[in-house]
C-alpha positions as CSV (number, residue, x, y, z in Angstrom):
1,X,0.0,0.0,0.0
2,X,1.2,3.5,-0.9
3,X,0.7,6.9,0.3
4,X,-2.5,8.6,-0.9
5,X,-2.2,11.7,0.2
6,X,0.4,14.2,2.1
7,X,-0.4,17.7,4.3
8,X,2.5,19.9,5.5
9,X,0.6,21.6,8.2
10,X,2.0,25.1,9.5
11,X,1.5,25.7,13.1
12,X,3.1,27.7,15.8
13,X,4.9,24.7,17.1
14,X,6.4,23.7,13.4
15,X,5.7,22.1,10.3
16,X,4.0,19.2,10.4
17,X,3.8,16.4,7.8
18,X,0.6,14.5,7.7
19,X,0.4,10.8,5.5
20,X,-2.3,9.0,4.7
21,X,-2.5,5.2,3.2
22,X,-5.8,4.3,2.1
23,X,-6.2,0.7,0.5
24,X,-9.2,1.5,-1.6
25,X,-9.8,-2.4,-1.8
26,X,-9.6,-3.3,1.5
27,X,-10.5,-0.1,3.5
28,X,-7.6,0.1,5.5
29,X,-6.7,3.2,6.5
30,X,-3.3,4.7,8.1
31,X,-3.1,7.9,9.6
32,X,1.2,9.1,10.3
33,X,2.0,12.8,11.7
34,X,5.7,13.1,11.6
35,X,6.5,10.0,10.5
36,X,4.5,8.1,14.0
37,X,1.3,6.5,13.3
38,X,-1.4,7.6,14.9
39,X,-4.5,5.8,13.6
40,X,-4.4,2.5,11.8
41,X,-7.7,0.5,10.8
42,X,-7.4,-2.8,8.7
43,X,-10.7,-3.2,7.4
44,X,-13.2,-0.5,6.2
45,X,-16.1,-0.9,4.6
46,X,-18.0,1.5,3.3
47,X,-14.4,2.4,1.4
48,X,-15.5,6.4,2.2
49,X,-15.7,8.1,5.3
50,X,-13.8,9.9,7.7
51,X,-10.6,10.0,9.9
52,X,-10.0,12.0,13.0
53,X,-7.0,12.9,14.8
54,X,-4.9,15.6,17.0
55,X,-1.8,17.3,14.9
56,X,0.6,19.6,17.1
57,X,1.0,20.7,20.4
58,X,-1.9,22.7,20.8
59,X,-4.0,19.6,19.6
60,X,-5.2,21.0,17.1
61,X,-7.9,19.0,15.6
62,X,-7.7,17.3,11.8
63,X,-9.9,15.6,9.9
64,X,-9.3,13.4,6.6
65,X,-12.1,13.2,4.6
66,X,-12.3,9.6,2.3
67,X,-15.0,11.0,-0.8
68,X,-15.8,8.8,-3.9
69,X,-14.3,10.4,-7.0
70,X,-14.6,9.5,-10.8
71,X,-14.8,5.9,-11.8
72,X,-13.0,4.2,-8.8
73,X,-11.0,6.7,-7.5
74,X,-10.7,8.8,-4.6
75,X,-10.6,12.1,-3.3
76,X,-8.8,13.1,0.3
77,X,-9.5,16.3,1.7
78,X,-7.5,18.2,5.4
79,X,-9.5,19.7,7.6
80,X,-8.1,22.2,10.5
81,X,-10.0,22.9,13.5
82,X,-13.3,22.8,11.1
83,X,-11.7,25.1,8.2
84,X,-10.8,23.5,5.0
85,X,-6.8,23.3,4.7
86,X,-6.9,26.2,1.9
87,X,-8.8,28.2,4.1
88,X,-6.9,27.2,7.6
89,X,-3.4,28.3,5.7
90,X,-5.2,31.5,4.4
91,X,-6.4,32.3,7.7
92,X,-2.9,31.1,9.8
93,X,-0.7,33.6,7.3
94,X,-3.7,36.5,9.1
95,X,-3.6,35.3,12.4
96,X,0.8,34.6,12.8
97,X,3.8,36.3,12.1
98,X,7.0,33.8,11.7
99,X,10.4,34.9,11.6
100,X,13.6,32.0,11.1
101,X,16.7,33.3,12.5
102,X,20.5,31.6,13.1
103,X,21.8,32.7,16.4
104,X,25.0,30.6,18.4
105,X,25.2,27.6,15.6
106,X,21.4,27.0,15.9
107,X,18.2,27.9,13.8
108,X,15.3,29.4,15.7
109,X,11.6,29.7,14.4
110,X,9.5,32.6,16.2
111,X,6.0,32.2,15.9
112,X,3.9,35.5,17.0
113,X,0.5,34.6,17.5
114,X,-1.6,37.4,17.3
115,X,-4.9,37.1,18.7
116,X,-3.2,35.7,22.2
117,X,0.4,37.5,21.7
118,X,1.9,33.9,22.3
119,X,5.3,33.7,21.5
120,X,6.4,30.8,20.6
121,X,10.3,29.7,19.9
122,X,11.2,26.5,18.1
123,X,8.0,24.8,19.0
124,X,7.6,25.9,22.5
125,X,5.5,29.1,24.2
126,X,8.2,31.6,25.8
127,X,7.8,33.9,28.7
128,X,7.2,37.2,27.0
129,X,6.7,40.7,28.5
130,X,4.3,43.1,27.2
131,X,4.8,47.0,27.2
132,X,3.4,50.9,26.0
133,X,6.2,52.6,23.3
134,X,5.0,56.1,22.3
135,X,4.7,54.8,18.8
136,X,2.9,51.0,19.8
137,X,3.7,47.8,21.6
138,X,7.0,45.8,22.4
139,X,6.5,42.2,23.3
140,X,9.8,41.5,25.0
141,X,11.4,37.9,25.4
142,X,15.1,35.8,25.0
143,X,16.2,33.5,22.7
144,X,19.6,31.9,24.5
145,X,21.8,35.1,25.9
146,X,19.6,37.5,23.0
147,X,16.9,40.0,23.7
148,X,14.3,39.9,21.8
149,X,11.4,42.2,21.1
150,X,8.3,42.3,18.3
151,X,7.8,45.2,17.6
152,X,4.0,46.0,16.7
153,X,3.0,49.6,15.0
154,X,0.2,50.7,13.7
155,X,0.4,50.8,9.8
156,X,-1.9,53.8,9.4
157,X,-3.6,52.1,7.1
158,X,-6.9,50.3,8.4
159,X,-6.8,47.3,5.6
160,X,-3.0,46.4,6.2
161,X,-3.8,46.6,10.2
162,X,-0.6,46.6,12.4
163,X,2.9,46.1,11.4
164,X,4.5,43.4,13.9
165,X,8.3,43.6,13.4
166,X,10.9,41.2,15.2
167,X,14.3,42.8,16.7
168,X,17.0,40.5,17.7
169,X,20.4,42.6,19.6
170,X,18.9,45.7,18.0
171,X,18.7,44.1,14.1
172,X,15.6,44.0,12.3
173,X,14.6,40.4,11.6
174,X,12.9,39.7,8.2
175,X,9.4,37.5,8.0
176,X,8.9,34.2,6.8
177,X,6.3,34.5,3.9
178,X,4.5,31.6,3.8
């Protein structure tokens, strides 16, 4: 049996890769998120259905979706805490700021979450302090022996919103487009 379909799902804790085998004559069904298995079922019947699951360390919940396609074929859809995957990544690049850095040898992925102002460092929250600037917020943290601060500004502009910007030893960091 073969992968039938693969997910790399972007959350504040990483990148996660989602598999799924689907034996579309005996029903079996094998869920893996990074590489462990997390669900396997030998025999299905009906062939269609669903498959639920938890994916990063938030638990966020997923949801493969087995659909009949043309002649005997199928279709697998990702679903993200109820939002399609199309829309969960639309709505994640609105909702995050990510920043990759190299500090001391080592890579470091900041996630900014904005509707909480969780930071998060290299898949883990980090204690983060919160302060007034004349022109906005700082959001102030470490990575190793650095300070750290986001930097969030008001764009003037009410469709582009506010301007978080990451400073690491008093360098701006750029974003992550994803």
């Amino acid at each position: 049996m073969k992968i039938a379909a693969i997910w790399d799902v972007i959350l504040s804790d990483g990148v996660h890769k989602i598999e799924f085998e689907h034996g579309t004559t005996s029903g079996k069904r094998v869920v893996y998120v990074d590489g462990k298995e997390v669900i396997r079922k030998e025999w299905m019947f009906p062939l269609v259905g669903k498959e639920t699951f938890c994916v990063g360390a938030a638990k966020n919940k997923a949801i493969i979706r087995i659909l009949s396609g043309k002649g005997c074929g199928f279709s697998y859809t990702l679903e993200i805490d109820g939002k399609s995957f199309r829309k969960f990544v639309e709505n994640r690049s609105k909702t995050t700021n990510t920043w990759v850095l190299h500090l001391d040898d080592k890579d470091f992925r900041i996630v900014l979450e904005k509707p909480t102002m969780d930071v998060w460092c290299n898949g883990k929250i980090v204690e983060s302090v919160g302060e007034f600037v004349d022109d906005g917020t700082e959001t102030h943290f470490s990575v190793g022996n650095h300070g750290c601060y986001i930097k969030a500004v008001s764009s003037g502009k009410k469709r582009e919103g506010i301007i978080h910007t990451l400073i690491v030893d008093n360098r701006e960091i750029p974003e992550l487009t994803q």
